[in-house]
Structures are given as C-alpha cells and as structure tokens.
TORKOL-4160 file (C-alpha; in steps of 0.2 Angstrom, whole numbers, padded with zeros to 4 digits, m for minus):
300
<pt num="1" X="0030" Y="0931" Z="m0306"/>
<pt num="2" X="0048" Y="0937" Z="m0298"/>
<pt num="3" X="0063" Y="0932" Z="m0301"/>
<pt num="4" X="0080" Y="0934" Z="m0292"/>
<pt num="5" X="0095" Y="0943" Z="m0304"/>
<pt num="6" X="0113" Y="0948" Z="m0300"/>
<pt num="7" X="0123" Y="0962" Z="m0309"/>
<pt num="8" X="0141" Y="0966" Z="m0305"/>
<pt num="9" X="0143" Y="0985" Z="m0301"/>
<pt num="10" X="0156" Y="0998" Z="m0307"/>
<pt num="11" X="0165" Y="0993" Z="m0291"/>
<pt num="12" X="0164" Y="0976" Z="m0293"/>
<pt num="13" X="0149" Y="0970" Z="m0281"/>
<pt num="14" X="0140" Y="0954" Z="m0286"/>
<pt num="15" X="0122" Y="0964" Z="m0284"/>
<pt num="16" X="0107" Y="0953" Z="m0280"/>
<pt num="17" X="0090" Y="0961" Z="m0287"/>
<pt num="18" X="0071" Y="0955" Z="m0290"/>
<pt num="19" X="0058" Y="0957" Z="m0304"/>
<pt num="20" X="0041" Y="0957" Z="m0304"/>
<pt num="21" X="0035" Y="0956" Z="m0321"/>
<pt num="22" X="0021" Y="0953" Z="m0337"/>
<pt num="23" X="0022" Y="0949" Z="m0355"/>
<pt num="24" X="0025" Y="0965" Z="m0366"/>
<pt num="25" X="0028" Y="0982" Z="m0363"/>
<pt num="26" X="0024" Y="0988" Z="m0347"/>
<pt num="27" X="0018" Y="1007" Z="m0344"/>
<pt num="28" X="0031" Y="1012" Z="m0333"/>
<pt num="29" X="0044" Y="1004" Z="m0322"/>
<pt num="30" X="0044" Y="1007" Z="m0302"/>
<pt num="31" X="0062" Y="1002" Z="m0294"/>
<pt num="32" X="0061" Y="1000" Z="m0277"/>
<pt num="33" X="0075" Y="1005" Z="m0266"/>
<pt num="34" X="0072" Y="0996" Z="m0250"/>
<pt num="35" X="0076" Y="1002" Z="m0230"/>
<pt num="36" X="0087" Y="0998" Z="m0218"/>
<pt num="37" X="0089" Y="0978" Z="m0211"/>
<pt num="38" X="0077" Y="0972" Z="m0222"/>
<pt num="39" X="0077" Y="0966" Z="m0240"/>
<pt num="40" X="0068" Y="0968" Z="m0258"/>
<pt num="41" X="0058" Y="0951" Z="m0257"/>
<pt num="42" X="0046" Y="0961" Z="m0243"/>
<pt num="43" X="0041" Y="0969" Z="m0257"/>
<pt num="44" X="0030" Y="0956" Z="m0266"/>
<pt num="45" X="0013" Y="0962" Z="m0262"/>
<pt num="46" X="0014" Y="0981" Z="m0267"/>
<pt num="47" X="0027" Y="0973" Z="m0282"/>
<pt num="48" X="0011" Y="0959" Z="m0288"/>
<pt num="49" X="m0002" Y="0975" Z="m0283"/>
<pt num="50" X="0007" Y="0985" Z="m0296"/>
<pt num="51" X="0010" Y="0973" Z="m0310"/>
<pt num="52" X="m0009" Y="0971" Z="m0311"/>
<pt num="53" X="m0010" Y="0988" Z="m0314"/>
<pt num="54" X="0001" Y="0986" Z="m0328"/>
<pt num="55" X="0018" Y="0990" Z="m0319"/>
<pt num="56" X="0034" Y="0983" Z="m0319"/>
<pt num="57" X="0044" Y="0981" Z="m0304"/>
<pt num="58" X="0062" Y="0978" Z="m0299"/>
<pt num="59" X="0069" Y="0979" Z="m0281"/>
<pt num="60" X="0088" Y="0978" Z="m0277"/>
<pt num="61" X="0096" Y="0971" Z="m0259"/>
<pt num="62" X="0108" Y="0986" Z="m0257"/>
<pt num="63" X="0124" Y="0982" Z="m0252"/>
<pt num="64" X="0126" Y="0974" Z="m0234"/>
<pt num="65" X="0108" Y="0968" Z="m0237"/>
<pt num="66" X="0098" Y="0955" Z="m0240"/>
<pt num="67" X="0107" Y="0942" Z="m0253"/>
<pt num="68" X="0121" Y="0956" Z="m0259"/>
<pt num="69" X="0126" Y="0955" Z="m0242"/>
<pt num="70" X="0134" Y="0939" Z="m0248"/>
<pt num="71" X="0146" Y="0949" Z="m0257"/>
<pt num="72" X="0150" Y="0965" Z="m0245"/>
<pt num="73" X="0146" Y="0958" Z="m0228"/>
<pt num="74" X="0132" Y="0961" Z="m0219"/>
<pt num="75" X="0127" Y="0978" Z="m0215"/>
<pt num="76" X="0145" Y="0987" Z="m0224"/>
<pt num="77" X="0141" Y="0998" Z="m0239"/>
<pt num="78" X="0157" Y="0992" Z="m0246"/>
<pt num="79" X="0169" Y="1001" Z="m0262"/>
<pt num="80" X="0163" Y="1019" Z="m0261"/>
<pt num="81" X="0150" Y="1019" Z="m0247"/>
<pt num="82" X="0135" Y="1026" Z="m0248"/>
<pt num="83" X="0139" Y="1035" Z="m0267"/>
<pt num="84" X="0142" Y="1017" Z="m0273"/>
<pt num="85" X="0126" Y="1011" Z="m0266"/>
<pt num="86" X="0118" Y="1027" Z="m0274"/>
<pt num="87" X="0126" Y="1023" Z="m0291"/>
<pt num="88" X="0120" Y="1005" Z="m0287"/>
<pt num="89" X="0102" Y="1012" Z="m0289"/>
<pt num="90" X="0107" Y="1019" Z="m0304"/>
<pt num="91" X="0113" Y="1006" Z="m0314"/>
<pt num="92" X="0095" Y="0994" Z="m0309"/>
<pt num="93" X="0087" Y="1009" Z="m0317"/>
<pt num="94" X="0097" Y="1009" Z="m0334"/>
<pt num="95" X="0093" Y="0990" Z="m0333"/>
<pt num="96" X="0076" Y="0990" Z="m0332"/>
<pt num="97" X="0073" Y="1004" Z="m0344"/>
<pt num="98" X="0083" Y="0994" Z="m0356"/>
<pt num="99" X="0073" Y="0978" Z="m0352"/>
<pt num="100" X="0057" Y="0988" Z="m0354"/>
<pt num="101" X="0055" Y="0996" Z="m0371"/>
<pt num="102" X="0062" Y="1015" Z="m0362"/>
<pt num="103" X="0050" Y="1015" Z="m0352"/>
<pt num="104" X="0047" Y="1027" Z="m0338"/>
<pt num="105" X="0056" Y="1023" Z="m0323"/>
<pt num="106" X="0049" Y="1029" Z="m0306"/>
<pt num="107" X="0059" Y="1027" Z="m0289"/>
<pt num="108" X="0053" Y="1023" Z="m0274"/>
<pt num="109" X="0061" Y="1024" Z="m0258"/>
<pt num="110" X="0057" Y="1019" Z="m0240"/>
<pt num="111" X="0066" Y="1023" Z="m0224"/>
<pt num="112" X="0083" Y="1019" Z="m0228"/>
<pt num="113" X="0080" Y="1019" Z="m0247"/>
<pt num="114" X="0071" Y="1035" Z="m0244"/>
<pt num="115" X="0086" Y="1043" Z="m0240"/>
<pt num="116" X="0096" Y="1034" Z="m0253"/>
<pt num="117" X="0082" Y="1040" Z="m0266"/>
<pt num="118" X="0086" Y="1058" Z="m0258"/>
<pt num="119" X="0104" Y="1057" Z="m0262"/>
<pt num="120" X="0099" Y="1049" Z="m0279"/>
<pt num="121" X="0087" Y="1062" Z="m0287"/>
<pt num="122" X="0101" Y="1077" Z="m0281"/>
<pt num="123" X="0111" Y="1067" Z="m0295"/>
<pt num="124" X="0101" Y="1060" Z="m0307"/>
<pt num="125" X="0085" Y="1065" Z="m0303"/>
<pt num="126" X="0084" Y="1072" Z="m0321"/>
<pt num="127" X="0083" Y="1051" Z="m0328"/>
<pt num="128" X="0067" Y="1047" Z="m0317"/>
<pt num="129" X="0046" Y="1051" Z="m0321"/>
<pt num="130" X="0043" Y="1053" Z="m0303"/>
<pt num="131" X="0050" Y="1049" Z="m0284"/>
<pt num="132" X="0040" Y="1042" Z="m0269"/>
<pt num="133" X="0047" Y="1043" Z="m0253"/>
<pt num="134" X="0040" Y="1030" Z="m0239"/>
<pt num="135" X="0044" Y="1031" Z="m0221"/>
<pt num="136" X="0056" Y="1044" Z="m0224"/>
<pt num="137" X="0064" Y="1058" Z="m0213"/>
<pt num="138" X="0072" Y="1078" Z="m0217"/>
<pt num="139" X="0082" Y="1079" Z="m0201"/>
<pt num="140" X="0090" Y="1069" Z="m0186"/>
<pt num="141" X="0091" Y="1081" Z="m0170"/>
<pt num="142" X="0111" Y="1079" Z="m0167"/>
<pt num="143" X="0115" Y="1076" Z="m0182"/>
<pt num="144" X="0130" Y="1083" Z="m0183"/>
<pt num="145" X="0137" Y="1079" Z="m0167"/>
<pt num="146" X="0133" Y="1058" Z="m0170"/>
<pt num="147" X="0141" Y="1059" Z="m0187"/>
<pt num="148" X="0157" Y="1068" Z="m0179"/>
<pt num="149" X="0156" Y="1052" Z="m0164"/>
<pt num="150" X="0153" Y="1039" Z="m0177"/>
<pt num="151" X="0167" Y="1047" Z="m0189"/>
<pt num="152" X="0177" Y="1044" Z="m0171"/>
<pt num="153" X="0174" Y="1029" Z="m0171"/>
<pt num="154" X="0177" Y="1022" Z="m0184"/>
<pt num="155" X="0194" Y="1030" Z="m0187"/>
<pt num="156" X="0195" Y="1018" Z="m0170"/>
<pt num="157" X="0194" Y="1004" Z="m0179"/>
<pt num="158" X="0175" Y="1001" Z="m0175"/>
<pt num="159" X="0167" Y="1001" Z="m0192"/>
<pt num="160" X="0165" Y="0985" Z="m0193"/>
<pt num="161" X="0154" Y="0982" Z="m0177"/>
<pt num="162" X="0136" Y="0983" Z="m0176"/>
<pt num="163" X="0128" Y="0998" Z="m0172"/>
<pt num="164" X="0112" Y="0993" Z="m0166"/>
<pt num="165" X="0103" Y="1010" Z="m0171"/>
<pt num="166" X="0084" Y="1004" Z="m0171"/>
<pt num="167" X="0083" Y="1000" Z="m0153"/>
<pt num="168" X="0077" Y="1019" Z="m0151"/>
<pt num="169" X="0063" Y="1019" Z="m0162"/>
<pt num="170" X="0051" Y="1008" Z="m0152"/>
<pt num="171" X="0051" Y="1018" Z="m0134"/>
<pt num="172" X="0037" Y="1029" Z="m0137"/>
<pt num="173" X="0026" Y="1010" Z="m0139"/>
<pt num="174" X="0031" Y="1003" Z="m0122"/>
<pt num="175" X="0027" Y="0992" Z="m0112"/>
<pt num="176" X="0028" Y="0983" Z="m0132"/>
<pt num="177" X="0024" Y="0968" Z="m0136"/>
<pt num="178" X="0040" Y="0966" Z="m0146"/>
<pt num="179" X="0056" Y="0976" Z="m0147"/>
<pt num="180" X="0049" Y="0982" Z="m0166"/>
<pt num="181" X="0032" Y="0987" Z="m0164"/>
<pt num="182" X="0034" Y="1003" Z="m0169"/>
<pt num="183" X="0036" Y="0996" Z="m0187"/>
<pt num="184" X="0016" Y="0992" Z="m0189"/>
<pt num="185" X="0000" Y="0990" Z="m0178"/>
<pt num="186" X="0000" Y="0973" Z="m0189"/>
<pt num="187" X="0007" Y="0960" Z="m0178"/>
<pt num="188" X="0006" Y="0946" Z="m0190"/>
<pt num="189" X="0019" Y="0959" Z="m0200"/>
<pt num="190" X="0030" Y="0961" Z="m0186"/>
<pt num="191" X="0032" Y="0944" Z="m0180"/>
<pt num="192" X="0037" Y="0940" Z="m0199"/>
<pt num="193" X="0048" Y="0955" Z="m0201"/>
<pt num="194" X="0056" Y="0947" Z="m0183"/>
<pt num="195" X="0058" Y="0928" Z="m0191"/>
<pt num="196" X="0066" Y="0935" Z="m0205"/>
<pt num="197" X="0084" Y="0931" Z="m0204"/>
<pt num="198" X="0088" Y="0944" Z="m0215"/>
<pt num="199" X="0080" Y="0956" Z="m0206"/>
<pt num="200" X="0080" Y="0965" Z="m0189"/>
<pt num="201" X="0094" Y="0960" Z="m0175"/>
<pt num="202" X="0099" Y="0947" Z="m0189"/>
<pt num="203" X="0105" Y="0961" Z="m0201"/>
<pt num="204" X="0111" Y="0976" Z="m0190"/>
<pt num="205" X="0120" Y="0991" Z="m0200"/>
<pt num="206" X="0140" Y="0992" Z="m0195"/>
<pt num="207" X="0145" Y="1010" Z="m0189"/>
<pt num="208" X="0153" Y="1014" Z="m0204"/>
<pt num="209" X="0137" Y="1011" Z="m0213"/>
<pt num="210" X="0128" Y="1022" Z="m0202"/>
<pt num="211" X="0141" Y="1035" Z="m0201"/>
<pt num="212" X="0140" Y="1035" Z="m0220"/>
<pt num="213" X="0121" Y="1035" Z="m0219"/>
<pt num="214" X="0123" Y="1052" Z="m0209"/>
<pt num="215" X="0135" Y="1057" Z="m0218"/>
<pt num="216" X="0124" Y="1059" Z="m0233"/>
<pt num="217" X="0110" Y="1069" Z="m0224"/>
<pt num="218" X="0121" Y="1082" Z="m0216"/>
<pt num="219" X="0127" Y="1083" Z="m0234"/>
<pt num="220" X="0110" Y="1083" Z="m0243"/>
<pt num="221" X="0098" Y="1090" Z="m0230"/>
<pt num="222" X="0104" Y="1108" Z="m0237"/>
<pt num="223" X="0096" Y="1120" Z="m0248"/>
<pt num="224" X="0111" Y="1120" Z="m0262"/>
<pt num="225" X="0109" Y="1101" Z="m0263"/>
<pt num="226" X="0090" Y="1100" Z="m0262"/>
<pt num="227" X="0092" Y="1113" Z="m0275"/>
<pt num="228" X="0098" Y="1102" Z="m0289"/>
<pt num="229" X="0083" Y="1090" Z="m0288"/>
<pt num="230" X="0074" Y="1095" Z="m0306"/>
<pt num="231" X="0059" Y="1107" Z="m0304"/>
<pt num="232" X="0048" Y="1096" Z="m0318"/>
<pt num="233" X="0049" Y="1078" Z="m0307"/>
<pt num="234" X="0035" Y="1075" Z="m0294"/>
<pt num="235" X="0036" Y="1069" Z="m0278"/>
<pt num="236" X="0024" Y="1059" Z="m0269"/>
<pt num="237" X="0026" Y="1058" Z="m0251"/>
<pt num="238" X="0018" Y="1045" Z="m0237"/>
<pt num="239" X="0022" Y="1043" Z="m0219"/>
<pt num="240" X="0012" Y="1036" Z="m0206"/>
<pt num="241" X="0007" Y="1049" Z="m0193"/>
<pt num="242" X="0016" Y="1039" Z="m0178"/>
<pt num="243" X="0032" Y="1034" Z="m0188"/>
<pt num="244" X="0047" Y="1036" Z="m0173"/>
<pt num="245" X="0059" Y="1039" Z="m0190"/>
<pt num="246" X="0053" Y="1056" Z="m0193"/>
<pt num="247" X="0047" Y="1062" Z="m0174"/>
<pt num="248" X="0029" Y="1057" Z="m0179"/>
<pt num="249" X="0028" Y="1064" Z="m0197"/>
<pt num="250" X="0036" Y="1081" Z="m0191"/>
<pt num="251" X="0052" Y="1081" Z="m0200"/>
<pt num="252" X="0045" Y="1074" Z="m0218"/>
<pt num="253" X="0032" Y="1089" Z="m0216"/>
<pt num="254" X="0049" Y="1100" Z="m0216"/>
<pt num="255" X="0055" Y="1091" Z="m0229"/>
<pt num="256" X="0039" Y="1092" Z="m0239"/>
<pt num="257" X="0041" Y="1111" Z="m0236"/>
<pt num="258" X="0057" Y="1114" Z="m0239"/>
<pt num="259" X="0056" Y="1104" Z="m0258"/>
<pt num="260" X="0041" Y="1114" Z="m0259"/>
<pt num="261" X="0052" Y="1132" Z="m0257"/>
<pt num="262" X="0065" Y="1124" Z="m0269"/>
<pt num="263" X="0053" Y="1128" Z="m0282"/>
<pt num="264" X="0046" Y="1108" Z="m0285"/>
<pt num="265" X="0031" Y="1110" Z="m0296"/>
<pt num="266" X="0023" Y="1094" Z="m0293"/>
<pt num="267" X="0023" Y="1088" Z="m0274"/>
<pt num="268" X="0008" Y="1077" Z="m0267"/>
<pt num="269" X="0009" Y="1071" Z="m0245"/>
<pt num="270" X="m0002" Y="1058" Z="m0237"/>
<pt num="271" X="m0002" Y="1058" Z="m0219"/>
<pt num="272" X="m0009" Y="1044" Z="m0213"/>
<pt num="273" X="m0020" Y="1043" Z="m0195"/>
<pt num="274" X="m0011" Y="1030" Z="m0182"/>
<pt num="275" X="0000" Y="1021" Z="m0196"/>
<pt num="276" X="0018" Y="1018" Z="m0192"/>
<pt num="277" X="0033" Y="1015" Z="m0202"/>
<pt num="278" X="0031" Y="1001" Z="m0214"/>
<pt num="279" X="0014" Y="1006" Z="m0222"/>
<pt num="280" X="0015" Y="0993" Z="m0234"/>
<pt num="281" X="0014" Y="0980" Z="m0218"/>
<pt num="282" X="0001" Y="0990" Z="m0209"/>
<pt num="283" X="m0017" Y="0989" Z="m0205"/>
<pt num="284" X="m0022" Y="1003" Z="m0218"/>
<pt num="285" X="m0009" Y="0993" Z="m0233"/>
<pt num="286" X="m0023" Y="0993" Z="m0245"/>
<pt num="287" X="m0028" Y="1012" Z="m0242"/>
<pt num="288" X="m0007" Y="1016" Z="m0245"/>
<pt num="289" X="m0006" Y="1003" Z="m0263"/>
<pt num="290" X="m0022" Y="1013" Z="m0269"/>
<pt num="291" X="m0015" Y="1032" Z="m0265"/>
<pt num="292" X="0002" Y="1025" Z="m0273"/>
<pt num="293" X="m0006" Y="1018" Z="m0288"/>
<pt num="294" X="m0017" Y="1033" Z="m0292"/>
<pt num="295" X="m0003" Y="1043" Z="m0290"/>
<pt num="296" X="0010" Y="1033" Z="m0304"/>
<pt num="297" X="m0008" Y="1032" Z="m0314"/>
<pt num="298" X="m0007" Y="1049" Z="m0315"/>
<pt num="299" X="0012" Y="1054" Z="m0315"/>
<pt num="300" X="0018" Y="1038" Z="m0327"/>
C-alpha cells in the first residue's frame, strides 16, 4: 500500500514523498532517491518487490520534480541548490528511521539520484547500512569546460530555461523508434515513461539545475571527497552494460575502482549483458529486483 506525504524542509520546500509499507517493524528501510525527469511513483514495483521481503520503502520527488515541483518549479533545485536537495535526502531518512522502530536505513540511488546519493554518503554516509547506486556515472568527458559554459550562462540570466540535456543519450540507438530508447529495450516501459507528464520533455532540468548537478561531480569526483565516504558501508553497484549515462558502464567501472582504492571494504558490481539505463523498466527487471534483494538480505 503507498501513500503520498509532504514534509517542509529546512529551507522551506513543501516536499512531496511516498511510502510503501506493512504492519509492524520492518527489517530495514530502503529510501529511494530518484533520477532526473522522472518521479518516486515509478518506483512502485521494486517498492511492493521489497515490502514482501519484509522491507519498507520511502521515495521522495526532489525538488523541481514530480509533485515537489509544485513548490520549486519544475526542474529548479530551489534554496541552496543541489546541497539542499542533498539535505532533503537526509531529512526522509531521519523520518523514516523514526517511523520504523530505528531501523536500518539503506539508500538507493539512480542516475540523477545516483549522484545525489554520491554527494549524500561524502556527508553523511556514516547514518546509512548500505548504498546502491543505479544507472550511475564517475565522470562526464568535458566536465569542467560545460560547467564553466553553463556557470556562463546562467550569470546570463539563463537559469531558468530548459536545458534539454537527454537528447544525447539516445544516438548510439538510432534509427530509434523513439527519442528515449536508450532508457530500456522494454517498449511498453518507454512508451509509459513518454506519457508520463511528469516525465521526459514534460519535466526538462533548467540550466541552473544542471550546472548545479555538474557542479557537484567536479567537486565530488575527487579522491579528498571520495575519501570521506566511511570504509565499513557497502556499496552495491548495477548498471546496465549499454547505459549511454556512463559510456556503456566504462565510467561506473572507474568509479567502482576508485571507491575500491579509497579503502571501501565492502563493494559488490553487477554488470548486466544489453541492459540500459532504467533496469528496473527493462527486460531482465526480475534478474536486477533479485540481485538487489539478496544484496539488502545480506547487508541489512
């Protein structure tokens, strides 16, 4: 059973968030963090997977997103950018551990909320019984150079306009059937994620979003910020071997290498074979829920 929440942040924001739920105390909590364009109610099916394994789920719409977008705009990050959409993150979690007997809280992050889940665990990594990170990426080639143009840009006065920064990802899948099938080999998934109004070219990021986004890695993506992730917290990894959002798996490899050198104890990867970006939409979901269950079994 879900049910659709609001809290008000320490900015402010009127944030919108989900649960998924059974009676008692569940074994651990699982707070998803979802990607960019999209919203927490995609995440029924692994949410309803996981409460049958004894789980408790809660999902918030980050700000621009989604129904907090009510409140921000769509796709603006709103009072304190992309550190108050990080704090956001952390104030679900105290909620949910408080709603759920103190139990374990594991995060879990896809594209988008990937990275926000990267930024989060360099902070408070140390308040979490495990991270998984879906779809993610641990470089974009120019970096530097497109956050100093967006930074431009938006000193420009351009913040507020779209920035239309997921047209790119489908070119290696052309001729396409649709301008976002590089999001699953599922068409039934893609044609929903398309209708979605909340989704897609119906909830583009503003440039100041993105440059705030970008803004993070360059910041993060360095060995004295990975460095303050805690040693003790696993770190389960999944990324679809075609995924355009990290050049085909190559730069979560590096990521999984370069958390692995920061002296992580505990970091498990599944690559998976022809999958995509949204493996929880794609034709191998089942294979992707059990590898993420036996994982929280195992960690929480």
């Amino acid at each position: 059973m879900t049910d659709l929440r609001t809290f008000t942040d320490a900015d402010g924001v009127e944030i919108s968030y989900r649960t998924w739920r059974a009676e008692g105390t569940p074994r651990a909590v699982v707070v998803i963090a979802h990607g960019a364009s999209e919203h927490s109610g995609r995440y029924g099916r692994l949410a309803e997977f996981l409460v049958g394994r004894g789980y408790a789920v809660y999902a918030l719409d980050h700000r621009g997103h989604g129904e907090t977008a009510k409140a921000t705009g769509v796709g603006k990050a709103g009072p304190r950018g992309w550190s108050g959409l990080v704090d956001d993150v952390e104030e679900l979690r105290a909620l949910a551990a408080a709603e759920n007997g103190r139990a374990p809280v594991v995060l879990f992050g896809h594209s988008m909320g990937s990275f926000v889940a990267q930024s989060y665990v360099q902070r408070y990594g140390d308040r979490l019984a495990g991270l998984v990170l879906s779809g993610s990426a641990g470089s974009i080639e120019g970096l530097e150079d497109a956050v100093g143009a967006l930074g431009a840009m938006v000193e420009q006065g351009a913040g507020d306009e779209p920035a239309g920064i997921l047209a790119g990802f489908n070119a290696g899948f052309e001729p396409a059937r649709t301008s976002y099938d590089w999001l699953s080999r599922d068409e039934a998934e893609v044609d929903k994620y398309i209708a979605d109004p909340m989704c897609g070219d119906d909830a583009p990021l503003t440039i100041g979003f993105v440059h705030e986004m970008m803004r993070s890695g360059l910041e993060g993506w360095i060995p004295e910020s990975e460095g303050r992730i805690p040693k003790d917290l696993p770190v389960l990894f999944i990324t679809g071997e075609l995924d355009p959002v990290s050049q085909g798996a190559v730069t979560v490899r590096e990521l999984e290498t370069r958390y692995r050198a920061a002296g992580i104890k505990d970091v498990t990867a599944h690559y998976y074979p022809g999958a995509r970006h949204e493996l929880l939409n794609e034709l191998n979901r089942d294979e992707v829920q059990d590898d993420v269950a036996a994982w929280l079994d195992r960690v929480a």
